[in-house]
C-alpha positions in Angstrom: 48.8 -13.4 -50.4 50.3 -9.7 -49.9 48.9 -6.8 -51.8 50.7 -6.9 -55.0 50.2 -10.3 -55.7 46.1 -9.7 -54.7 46.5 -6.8 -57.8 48.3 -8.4 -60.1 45.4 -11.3 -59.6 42.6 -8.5 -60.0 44.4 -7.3 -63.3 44.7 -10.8 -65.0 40.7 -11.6 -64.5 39.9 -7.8 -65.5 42.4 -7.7 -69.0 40.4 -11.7 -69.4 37.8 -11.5 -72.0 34.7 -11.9 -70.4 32.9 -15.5 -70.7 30.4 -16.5 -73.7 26.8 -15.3 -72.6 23.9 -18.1 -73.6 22.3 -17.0 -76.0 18.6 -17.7 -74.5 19.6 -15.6 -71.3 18.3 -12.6 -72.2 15.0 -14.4 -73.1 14.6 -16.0 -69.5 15.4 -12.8 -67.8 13.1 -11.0 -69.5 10.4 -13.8 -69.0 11.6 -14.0 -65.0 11.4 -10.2 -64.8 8.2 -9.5 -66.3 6.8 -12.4 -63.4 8.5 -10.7 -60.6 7.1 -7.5 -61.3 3.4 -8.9 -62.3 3.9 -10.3 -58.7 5.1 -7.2 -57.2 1.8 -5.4 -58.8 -0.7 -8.5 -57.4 1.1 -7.7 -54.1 0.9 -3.8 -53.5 -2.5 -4.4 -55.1 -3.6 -6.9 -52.3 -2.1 -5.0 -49.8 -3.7 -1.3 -50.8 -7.0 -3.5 -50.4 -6.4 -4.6 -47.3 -5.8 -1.4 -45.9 -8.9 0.5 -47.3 -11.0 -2.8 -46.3 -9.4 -2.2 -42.8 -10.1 1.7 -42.7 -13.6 1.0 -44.2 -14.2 -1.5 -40.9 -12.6 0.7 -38.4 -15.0 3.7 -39.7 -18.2 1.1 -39.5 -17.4 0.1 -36.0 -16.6 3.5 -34.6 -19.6 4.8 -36.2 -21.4 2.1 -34.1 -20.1 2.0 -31.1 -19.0 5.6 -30.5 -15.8 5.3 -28.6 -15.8 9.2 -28.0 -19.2 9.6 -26.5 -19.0 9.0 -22.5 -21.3 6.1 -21.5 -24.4 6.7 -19.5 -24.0 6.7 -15.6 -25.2 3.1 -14.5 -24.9 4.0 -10.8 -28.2 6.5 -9.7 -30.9 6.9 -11.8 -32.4 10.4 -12.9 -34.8 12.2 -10.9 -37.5 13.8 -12.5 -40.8 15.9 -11.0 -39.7 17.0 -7.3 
């Protein structure tokens, strides 16, 4: 099929009147639309809780364990009243 003949193809479906739409189509998409973006809204929901349940138990444990502040020296102990 050359290039002309792909055209003339195109411009017979395009000139075509388009098919019959159901007429309860527009009923199910809105119904399958308003349940994807409920789901959508559960799911960022979930997720943004996640993430400040995660931030919330990094702060606890680095308040606890201190990861900045050096550890005590383990290998002499201090001398005190020479």
């Amino acid at each position: 099929m050359n290039r002309t003949e792909r055209e003339a193809t195109v411009r017979r479906i395009m000139e075509q009147a388009p098919p019959p739409v159901p007429p309860d189509l527009y009923a199910e998409v809105m119904r399958r639309g308003a349940r994807m973006v409920r789901r959508r809204r559960l799911v960022r929901r979930t997720l943004w809780l996640l993430l400040c349940a995660v931030a919330v138990a990094f702060l606890v444990w680095a308040m606890m364990a201190r990861p900045w502040v050096e550890p005590p020296s383990q290998t002499t102990p201090p001398y005190t009243g020479w």
